[in-house]
Backbone of each chain as ProteinMPNN parsed JSONL, in Angstrom:
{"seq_chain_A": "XXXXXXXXXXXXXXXXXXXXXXXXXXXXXXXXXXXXXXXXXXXXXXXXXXXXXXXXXXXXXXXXXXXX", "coords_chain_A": {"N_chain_A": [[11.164, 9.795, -9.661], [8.87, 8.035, -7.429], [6.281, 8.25, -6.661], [2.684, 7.304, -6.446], [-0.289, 7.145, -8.224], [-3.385, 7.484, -6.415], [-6.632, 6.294, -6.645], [-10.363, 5.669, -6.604], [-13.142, 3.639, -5.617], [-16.347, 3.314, -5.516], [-17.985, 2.124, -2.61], [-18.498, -1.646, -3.339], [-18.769, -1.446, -5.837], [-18.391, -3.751, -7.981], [-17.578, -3.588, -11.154], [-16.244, -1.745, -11.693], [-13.118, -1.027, -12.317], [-11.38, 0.87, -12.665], [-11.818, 3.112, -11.381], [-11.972, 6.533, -9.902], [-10.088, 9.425, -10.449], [-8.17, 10.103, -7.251], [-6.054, 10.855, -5.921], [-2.91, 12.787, -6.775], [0.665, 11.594, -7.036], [1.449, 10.369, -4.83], [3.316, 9.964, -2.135], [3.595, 9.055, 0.326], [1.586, 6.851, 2.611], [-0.408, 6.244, 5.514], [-1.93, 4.009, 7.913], [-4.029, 5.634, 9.876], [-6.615, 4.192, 11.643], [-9.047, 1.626, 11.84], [-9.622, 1.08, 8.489], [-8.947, 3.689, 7.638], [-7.291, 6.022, 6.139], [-4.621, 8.137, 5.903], [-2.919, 10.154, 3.107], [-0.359, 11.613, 1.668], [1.011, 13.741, -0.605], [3.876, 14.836, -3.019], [3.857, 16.76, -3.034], [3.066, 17.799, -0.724], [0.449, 18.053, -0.475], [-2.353, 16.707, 1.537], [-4.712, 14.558, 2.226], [-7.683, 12.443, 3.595], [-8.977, 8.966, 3.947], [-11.572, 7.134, 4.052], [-11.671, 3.918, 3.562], [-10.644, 0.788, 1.846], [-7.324, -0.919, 0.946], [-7.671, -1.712, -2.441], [-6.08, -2.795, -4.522], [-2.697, -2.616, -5.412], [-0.191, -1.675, -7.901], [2.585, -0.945, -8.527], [4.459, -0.332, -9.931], [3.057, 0.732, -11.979], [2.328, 2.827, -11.399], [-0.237, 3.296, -9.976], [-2.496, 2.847, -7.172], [-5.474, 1.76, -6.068], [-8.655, 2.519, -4.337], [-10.907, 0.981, -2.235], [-14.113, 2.278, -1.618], [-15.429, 3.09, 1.748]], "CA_chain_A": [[10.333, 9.713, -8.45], [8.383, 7.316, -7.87], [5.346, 8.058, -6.455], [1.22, 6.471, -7.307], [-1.731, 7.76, -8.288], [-4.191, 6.925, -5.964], [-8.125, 6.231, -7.549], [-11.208, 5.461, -5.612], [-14.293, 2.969, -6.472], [-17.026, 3.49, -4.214], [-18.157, 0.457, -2.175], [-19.758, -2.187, -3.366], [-19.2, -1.087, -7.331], [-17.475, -4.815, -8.713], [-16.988, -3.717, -12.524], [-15.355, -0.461, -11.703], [-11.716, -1.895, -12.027], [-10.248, 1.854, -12.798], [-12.035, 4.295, -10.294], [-11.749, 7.498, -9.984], [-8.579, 9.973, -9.605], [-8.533, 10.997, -5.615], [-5.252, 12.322, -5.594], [-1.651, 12.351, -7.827], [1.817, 11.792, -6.803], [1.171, 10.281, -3.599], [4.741, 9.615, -2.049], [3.33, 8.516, 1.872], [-0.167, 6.509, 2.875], [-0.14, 5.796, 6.969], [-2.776, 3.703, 8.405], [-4.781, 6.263, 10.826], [-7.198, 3.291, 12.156], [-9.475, 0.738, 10.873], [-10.351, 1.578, 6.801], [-8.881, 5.466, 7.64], [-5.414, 6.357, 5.871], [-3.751, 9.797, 5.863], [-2.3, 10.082, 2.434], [0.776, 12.613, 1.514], [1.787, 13.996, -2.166], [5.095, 15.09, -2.278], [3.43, 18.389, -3.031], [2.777, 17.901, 0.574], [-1.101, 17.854, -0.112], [-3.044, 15.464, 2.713], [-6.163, 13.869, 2.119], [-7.942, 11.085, 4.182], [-9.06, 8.201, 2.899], [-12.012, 6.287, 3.939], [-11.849, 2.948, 2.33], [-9.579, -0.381, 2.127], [-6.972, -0.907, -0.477], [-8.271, -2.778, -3.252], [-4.891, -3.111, -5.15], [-1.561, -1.812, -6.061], [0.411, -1.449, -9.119], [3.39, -0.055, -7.994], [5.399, -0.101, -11.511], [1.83, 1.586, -13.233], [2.315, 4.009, -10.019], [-1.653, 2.667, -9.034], [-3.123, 2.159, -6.08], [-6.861, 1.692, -5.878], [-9.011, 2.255, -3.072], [-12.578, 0.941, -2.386], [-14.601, 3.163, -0.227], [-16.433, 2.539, 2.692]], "C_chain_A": [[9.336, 8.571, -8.595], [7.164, 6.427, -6.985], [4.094, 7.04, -6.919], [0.781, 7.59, -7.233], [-2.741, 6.929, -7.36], [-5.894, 7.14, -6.235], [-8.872, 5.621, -6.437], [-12.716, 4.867, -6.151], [-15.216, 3.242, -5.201], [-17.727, 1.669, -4.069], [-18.98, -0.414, -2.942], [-19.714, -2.68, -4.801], [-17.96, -2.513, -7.394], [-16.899, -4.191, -10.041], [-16.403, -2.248, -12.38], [-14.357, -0.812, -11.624], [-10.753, -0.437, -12.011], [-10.136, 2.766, -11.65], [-11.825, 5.641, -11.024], [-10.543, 8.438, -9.441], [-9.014, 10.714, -8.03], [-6.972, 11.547, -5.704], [-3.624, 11.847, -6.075], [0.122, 12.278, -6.589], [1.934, 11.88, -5.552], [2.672, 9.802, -3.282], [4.119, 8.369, -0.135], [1.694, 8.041, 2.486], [0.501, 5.425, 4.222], [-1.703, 5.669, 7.573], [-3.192, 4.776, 9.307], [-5.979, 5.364, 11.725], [-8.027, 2.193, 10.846], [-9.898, 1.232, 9.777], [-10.206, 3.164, 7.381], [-7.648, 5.49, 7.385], [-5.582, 7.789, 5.362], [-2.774, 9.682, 4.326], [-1.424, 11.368, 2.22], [1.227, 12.552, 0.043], [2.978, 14.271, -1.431], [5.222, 16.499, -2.754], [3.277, 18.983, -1.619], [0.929, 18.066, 0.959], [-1.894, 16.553, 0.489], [-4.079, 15.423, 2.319], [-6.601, 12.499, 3.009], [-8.897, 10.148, 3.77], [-10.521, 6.919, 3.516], [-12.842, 4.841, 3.301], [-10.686, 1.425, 3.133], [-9.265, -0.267, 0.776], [-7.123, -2.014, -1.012], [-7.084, -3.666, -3.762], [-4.263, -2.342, -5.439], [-0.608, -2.479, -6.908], [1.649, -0.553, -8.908], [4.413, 0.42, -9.599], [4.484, 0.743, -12.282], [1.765, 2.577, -12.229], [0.416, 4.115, -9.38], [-2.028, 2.493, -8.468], [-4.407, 2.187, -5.785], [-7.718, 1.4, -4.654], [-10.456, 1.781, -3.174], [-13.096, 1.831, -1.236], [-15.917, 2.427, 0.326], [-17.697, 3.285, 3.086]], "O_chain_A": [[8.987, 8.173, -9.707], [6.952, 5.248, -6.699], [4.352, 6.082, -7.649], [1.078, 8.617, -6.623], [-2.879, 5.728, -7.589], [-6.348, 8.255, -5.979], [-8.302, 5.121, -5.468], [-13.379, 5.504, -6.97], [-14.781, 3.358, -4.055], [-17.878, 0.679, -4.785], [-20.116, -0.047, -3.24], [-20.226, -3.728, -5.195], [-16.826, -2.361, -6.94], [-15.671, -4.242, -10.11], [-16.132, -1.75, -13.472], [-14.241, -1.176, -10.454], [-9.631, -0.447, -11.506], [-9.128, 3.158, -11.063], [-11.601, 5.863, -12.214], [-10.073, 8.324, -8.309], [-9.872, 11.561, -7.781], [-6.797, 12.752, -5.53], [-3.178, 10.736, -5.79], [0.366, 12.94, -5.58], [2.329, 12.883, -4.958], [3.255, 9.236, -4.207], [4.387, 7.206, 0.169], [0.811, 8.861, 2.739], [1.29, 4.481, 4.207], [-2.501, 6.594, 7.728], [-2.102, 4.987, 9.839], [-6.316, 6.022, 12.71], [-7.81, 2.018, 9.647], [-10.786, 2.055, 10.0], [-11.227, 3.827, 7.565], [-6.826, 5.066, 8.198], [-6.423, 8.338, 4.65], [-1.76, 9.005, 4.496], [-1.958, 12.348, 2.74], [1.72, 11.546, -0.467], [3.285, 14.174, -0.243], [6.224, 17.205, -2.862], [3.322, 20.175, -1.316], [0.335, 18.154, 2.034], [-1.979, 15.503, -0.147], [-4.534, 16.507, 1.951], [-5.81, 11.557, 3.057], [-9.804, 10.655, 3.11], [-10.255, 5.738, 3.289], [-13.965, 4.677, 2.825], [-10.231, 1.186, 4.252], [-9.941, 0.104, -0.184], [-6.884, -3.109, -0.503], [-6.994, -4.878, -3.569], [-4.736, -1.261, -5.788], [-0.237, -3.638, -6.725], [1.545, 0.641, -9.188], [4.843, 1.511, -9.973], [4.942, 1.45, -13.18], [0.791, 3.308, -12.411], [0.009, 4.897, -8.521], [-2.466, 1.377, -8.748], [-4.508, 2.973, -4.843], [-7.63, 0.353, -4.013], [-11.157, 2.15, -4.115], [-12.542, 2.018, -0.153], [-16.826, 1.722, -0.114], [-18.494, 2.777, 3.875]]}, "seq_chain_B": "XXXXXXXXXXXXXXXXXXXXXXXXXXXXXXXXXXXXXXXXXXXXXXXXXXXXXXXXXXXXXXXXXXXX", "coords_chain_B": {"N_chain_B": [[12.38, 1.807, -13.186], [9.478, 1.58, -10.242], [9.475, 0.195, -8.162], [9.268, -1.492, -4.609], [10.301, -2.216, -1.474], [9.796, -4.724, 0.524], [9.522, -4.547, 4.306], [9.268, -6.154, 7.224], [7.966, -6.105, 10.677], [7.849, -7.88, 14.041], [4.639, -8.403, 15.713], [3.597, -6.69, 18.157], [5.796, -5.246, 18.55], [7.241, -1.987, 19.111], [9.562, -0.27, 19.24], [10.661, -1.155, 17.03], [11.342, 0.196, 13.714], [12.546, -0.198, 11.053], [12.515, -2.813, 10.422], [12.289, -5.589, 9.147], [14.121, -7.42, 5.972], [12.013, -8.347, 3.742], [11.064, -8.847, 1.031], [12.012, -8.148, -1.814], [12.069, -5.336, -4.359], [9.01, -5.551, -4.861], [6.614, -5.265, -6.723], [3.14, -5.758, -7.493], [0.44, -5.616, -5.018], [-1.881, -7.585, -3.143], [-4.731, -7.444, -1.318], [-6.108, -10.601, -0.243], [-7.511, -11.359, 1.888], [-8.42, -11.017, 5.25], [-5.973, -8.959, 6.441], [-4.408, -10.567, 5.12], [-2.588, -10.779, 2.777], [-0.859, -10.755, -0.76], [1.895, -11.004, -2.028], [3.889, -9.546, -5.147], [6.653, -9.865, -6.619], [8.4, -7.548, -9.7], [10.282, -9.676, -10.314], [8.909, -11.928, -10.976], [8.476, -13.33, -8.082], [6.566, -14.77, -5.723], [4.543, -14.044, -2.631], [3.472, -14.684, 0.593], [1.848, -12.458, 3.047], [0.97, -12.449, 6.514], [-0.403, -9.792, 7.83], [-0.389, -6.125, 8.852], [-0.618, -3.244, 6.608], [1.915, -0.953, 8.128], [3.138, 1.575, 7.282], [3.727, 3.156, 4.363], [6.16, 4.123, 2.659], [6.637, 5.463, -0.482], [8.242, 6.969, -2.349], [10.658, 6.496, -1.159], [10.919, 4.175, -1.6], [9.996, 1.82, 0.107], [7.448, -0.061, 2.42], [6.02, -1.199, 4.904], [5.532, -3.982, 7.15], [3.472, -4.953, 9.567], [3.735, -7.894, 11.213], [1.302, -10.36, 12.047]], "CA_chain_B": [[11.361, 1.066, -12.294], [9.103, 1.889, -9.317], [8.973, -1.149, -6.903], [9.508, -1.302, -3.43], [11.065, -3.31, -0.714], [8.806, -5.011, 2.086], [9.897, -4.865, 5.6], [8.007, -6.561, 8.782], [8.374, -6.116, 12.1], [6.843, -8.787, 14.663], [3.089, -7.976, 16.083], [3.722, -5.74, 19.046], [6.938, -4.617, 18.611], [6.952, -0.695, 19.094], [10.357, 0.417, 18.585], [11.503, -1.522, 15.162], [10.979, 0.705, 12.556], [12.947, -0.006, 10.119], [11.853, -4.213, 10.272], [13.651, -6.848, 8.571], [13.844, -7.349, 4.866], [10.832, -9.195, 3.408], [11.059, -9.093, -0.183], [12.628, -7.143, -2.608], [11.378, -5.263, -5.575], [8.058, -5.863, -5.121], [5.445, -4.7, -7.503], [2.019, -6.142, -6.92], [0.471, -5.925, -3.752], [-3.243, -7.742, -3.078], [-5.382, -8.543, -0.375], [-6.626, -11.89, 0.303], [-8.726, -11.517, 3.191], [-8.523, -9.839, 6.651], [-4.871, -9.058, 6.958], [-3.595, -11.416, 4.163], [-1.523, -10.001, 1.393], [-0.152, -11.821, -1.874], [2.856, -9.902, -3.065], [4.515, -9.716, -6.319], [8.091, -8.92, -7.056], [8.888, -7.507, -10.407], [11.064, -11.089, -10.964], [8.079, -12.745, -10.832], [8.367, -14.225, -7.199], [5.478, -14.489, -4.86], [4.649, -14.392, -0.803], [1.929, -14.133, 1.467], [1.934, -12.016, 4.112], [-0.031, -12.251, 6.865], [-0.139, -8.629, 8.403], [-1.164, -5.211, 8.165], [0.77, -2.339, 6.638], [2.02, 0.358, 8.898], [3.511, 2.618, 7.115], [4.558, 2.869, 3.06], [6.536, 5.284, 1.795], [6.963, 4.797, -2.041], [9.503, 7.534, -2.962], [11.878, 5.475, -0.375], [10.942, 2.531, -1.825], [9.607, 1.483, 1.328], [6.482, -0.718, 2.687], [6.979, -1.544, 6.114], [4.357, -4.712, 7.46], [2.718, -5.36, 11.171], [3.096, -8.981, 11.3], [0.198, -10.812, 13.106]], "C_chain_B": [[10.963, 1.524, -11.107], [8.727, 1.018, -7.786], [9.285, -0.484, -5.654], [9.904, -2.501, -2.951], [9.999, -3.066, 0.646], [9.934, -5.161, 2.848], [8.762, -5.76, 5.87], [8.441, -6.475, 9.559], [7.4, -6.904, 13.137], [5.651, -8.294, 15.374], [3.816, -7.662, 17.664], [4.485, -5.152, 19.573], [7.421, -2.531, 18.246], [8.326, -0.247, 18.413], [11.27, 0.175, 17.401], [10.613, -0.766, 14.443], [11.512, 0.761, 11.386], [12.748, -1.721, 10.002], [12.967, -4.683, 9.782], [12.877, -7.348, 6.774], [12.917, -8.277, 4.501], [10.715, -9.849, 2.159], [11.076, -8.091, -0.952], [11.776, -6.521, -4.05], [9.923, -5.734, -5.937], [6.609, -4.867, -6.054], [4.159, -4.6, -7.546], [1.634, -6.381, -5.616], [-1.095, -5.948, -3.463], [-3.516, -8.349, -2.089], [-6.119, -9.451, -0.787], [-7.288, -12.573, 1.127], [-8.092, -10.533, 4.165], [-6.983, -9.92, 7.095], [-3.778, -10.327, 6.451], [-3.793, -10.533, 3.215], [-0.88, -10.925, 0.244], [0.353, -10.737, -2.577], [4.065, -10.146, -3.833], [5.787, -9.223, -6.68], [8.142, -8.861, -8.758], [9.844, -8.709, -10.993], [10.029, -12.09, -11.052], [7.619, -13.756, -9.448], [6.824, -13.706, -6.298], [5.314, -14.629, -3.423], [3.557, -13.882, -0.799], [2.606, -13.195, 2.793], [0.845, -11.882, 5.299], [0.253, -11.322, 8.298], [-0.896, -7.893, 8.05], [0.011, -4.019, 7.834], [0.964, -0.934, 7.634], [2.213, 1.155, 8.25], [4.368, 2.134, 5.268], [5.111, 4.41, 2.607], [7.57, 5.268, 0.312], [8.022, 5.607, -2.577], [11.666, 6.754, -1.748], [11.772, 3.61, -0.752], [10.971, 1.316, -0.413], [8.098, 0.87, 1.719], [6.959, -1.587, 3.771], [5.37, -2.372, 6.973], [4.07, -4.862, 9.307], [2.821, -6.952, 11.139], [2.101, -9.658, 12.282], [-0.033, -11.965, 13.376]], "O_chain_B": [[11.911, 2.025, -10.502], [8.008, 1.214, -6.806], [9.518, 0.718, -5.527], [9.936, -3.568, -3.564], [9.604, -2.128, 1.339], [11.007, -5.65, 2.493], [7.767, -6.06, 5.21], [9.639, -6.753, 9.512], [6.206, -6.61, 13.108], [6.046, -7.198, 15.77], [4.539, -8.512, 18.183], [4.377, -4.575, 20.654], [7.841, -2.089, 17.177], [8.335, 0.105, 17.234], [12.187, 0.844, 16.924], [9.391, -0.921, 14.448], [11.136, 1.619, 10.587], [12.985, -1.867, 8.803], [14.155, -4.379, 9.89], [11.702, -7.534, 6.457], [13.089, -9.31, 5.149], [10.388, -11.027, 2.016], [10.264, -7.171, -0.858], [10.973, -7.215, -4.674], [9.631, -6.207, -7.036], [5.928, -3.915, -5.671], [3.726, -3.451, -7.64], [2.26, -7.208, -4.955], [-1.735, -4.897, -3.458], [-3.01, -9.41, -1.722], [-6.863, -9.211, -1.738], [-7.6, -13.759, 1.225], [-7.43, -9.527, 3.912], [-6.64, -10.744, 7.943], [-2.813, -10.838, 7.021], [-4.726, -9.796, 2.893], [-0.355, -11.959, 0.656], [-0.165, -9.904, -3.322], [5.051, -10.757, -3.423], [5.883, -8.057, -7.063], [7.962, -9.942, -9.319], [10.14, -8.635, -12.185], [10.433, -13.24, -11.228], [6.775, -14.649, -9.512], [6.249, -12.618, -6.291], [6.07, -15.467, -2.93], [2.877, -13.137, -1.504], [3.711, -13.358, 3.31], [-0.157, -11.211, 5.05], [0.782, -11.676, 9.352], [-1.849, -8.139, 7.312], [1.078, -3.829, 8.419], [0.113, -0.051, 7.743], [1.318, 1.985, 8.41], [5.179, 1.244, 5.012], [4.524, 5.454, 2.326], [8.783, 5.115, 0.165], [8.808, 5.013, -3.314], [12.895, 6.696, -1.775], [12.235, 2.524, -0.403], [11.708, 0.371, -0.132], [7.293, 1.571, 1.107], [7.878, -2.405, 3.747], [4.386, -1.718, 7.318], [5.055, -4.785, 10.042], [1.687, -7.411, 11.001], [2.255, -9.347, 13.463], [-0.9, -12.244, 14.204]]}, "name": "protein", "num_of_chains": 2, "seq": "XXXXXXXXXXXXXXXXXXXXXXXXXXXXXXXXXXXXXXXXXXXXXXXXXXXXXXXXXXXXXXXXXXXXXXXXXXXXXXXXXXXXXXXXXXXXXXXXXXXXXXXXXXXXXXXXXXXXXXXXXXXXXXXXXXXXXXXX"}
């Protein structure tokens, strides 16, 4: 499978490069409007996400968000 | 391996959803400003994109772009 982990820096923070875990074995992340995404495990657990993505790592299953 | 395959579909095109192939196996995926993207394939190749993403779904190995 071959979900991410998706982590979360809060705004602003530059030397935070890792974040924090927001939520595992994300399979589905669908824009909802400006800086708002709907994310989906494939546990089927939803979370929403206000932020922009910083970067992804799709081979380290990574995706890092900054929050807004 | 966990990559994905970019689509795009042209800026205000409602009913393509499945886009047109973009670039394969991509691994890295960073913004660059407001709706610029610089993305990395696992072979080492590189592209810009200048879009936004609609819709990714990583266990389909899927990332599907808005071009603009």
């Amino acid at each position: 499978m071959c979900e991410s982990n998706i982590y979360v820096i809060p705004s602003g923070v530059e030397d935070d490069e890792d974040g924090e875990l927001f939520l595992e074995a994300v399979d589905k992340l669908m824009p909802e409007g400006e800086d708002v995404w709907r994310v989906t495990s494939i546990f089927g657990e939803q979370k929403i996400i206000n932020g922009r993505i910083k970067s992804m790592h799709l081979v380290d299953h990574k995706i890092l968000f900054e929050l807004r």
